[in-house]
N, C-alpha and C positions, 0 to 999 in steps of 0.2 A: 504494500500500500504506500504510495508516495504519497508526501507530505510537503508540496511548493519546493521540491530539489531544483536545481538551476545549475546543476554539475552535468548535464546530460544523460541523469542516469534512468529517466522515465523512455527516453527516446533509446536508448540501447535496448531496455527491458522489452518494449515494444516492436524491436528487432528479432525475436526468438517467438516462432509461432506457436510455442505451445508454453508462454507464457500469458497472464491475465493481470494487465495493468488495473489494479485499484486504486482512484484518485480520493485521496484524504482530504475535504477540504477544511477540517477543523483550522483552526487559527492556532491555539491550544495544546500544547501536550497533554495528552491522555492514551495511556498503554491500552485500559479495556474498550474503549472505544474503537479507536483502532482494528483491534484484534477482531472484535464483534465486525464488521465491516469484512474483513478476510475469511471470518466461519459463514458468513452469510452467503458469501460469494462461493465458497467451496459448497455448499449445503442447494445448491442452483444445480449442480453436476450432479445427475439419475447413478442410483446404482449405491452398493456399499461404499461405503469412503471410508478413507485414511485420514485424519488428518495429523498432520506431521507440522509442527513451529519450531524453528532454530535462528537464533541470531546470524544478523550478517557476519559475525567474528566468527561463524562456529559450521563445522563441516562434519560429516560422516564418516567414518575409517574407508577407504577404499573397499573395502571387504564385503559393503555391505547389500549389494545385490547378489550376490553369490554365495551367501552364506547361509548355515540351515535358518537360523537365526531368526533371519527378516522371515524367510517364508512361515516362518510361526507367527509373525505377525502379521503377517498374510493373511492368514488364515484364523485370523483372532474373530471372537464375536463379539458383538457391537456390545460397548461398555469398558469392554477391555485397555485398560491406561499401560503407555510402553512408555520406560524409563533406559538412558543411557548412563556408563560414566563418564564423567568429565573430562578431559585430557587437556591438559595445557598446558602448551606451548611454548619454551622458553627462547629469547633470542639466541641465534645461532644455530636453532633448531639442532640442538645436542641433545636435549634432553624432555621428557613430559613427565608431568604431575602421577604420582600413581595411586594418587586418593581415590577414595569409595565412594564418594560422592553422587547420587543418582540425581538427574537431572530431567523431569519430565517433559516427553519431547513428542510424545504422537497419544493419539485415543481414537479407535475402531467405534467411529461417530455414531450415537445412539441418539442424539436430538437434544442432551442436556442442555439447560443454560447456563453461563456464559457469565461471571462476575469476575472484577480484581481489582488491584490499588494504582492509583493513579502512574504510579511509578514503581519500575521492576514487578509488574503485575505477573502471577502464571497465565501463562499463554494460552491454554486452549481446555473446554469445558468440560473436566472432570467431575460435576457436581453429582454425576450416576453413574462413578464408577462399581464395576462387577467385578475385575481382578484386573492383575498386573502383571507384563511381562518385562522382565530383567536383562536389558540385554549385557552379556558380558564380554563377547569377543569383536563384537563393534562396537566402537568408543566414539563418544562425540568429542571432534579435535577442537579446540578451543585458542584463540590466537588473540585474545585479552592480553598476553605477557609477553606477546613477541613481539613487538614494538616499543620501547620502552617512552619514544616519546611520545606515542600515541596514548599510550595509558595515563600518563600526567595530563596530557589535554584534556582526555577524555573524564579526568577524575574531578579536574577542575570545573570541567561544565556540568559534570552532574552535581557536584558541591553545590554551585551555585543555583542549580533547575531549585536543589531542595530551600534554597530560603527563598527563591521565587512561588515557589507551590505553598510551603508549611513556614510561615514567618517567624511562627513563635517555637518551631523547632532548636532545639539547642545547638552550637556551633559543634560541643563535642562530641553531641549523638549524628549529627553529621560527617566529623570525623571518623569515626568508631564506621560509620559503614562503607567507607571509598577508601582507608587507607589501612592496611593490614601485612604491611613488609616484615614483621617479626612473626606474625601469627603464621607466613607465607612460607616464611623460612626454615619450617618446621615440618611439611610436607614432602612426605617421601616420594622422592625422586626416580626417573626408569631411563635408560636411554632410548633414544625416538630412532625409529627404525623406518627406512626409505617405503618400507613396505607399506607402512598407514595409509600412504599418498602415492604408491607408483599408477595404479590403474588413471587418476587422475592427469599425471603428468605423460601418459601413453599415449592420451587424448591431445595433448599439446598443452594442457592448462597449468601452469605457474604458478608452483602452492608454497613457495617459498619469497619469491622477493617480495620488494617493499619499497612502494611509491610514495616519495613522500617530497609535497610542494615545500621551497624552501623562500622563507624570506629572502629580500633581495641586496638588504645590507649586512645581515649578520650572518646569516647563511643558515639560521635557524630553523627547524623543522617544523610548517605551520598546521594546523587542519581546521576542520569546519567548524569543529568545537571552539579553536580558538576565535575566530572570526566573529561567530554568534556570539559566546561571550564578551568580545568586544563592543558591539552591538547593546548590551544587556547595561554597559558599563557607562557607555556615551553621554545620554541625557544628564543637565546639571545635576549633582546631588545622588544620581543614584549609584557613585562606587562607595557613598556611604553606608548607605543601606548593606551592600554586603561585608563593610568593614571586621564584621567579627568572623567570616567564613574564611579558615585556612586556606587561601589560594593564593594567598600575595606572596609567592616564593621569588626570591632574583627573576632566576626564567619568568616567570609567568611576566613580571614587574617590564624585563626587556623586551620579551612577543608584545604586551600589549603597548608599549611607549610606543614600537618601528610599525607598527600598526596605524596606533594613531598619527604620527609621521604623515603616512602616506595617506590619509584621508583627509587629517584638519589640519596637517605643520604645525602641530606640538601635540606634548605629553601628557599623560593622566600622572595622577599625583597619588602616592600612595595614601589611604585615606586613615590606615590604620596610629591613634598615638601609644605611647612608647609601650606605653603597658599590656595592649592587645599582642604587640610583636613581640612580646616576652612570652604572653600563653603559647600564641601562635610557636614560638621556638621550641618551647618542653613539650608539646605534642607533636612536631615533627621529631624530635628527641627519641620522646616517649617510644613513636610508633614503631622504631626499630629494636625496640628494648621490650615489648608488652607484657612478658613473662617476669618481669624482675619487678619484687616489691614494692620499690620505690615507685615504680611507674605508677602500679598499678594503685597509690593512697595518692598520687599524683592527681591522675585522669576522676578519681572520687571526690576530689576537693574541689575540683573545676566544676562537675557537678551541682556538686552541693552550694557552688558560688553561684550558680544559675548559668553560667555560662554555656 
């Protein structure tokens, strides 16, 4: 479902004939709404369905037409909710996640409806599930962590979506959900094997590199996230408003100044005073430390300060 994209990517989509362009015209982020729009559209096509929801970052092991696996889901009856594990993807593609993680990705469509939370909602309408099938030798590949600069962008704009959506949500309960590098660091690790992605790449498809638009005076790595956040920032007054959300790091401070550069011939001003960018410093501290005591009557105090 596109959502006013301006990258070309509705007109590529629209190039593949056994794709079904759904136009979003909400104004609004809202994940269930959305979603409800794509089950409607699928639920139009006669016959049993599948339906199957994965993020744009997130792929299927190559395995997974030819394996006994699917065809048991195949052959599921309607009700039936299909769970993957997770795999993700570290830069360099050396290595993947080897957590347990299931992640609900398909349900053998029986008509349920269809609720969720405005953001990170579940995907697709398990409200009448009958059982569950586990898949375990196809993995859902997952490419959240192989970019590294794209995950700082991309954590930065969802920081911000949340005090756009929830104002009176906390800065730390915000933090606590986008930033998680100690908790990460802790996750057993597997080495990534060609085979997840060969049938892909047999095809001609490119599951490894990494396109990444660069500013034109620092040579910084930019994306959409950062643009719209810039966008979000512009208006008088309003980088105040997100003054308490950890996103004012260097980088972010340098992406959005050559930003503004190139639109208005000057810079945005950090909005945060001295004291915000002291919390701000013990929770990026923190967030690589999470297991150690201190952190952890640290991140409690913040809390209990309101913040």
């Amino acid at each position: 479902a596109d959502q006013g994209s301006t990258d070309g990517s509705i007109e590529i989509a629209r190039s593949f004939p056994k794709v079904t362009v759904i136009e979003n015209r909400a104004r609004e982020f809202n994940e269930p709404e959305r979603q409800k729009l794509l089950i409607a559209a699928a639920r139009r096509i006669p016959g049993p369905r599948l339906l199957v929801a994965i993020d744009a970052d997130e792929i299927f092991s190559a395995n997974i037409l030819e394996h006994s696996e699917w065809r048991r889901v195949l052959e599921a009856t309607p009700g039936t909710v299909v769970t993957a594990r997770w795999a993700n993807l570290y830069p360099g593609a050396a290595e993947v996640s080897a957590g347990e993680y299931d992640l609900v990705c398909g349900i053998m469509d029986n008509d349920g409806e269809h609720s969720g939370e405005t953001i990170h909602s579940l995907r697709l309408p398990i409200s009448r599930e009958t059982g569950r099938i586990r898949l375990r030798d196809i993995r859902l590949l997952h490419y959240n962590f192989f970019d590294a600069d794209r995950l700082a962008s991309k954590r930065r704009w969802y920081m911000a979506l949340e005090r756009k959506l929830f104002p009176g949500k906390s800065a730390v309960e915000i933090f606590d959900k986008y930033n998680y590098t100690g908790v990460h660091a802790t996750v057993p690790r597997l080495p990534f094997t060609r085979e997840t992605i060969d049938q892909y790449e047999k095809l001609g498809i490119d599951m490894l590199s990494v396109d990444q638009e660069r500013l034109p005076e620092s040579g910084r790595p930019v994306y959409w996230y950062d643009r719209e956040l810039a966008d979000w920032l512009a208006p008088v007054g309003a980088a105040r408003k997100f003054r308490d959300v950890p996103i004012w790091t260097g980088e972010w401070l340098e992406i959005w100044n050559e930003i503004n550069r190139g639109r208005f011939g000057l810079e945005g001003r950090d909005p945060r005073p001295w004291w915000i960018k002291l919390i701000h410093a013990l929770m990026w501290f923190g967030d690589r430390h999470r297991f150690s005591w201190p952190v952890r009557v640290q991140f409690s105090l913040f809390r209990r300060l309101g913040f």
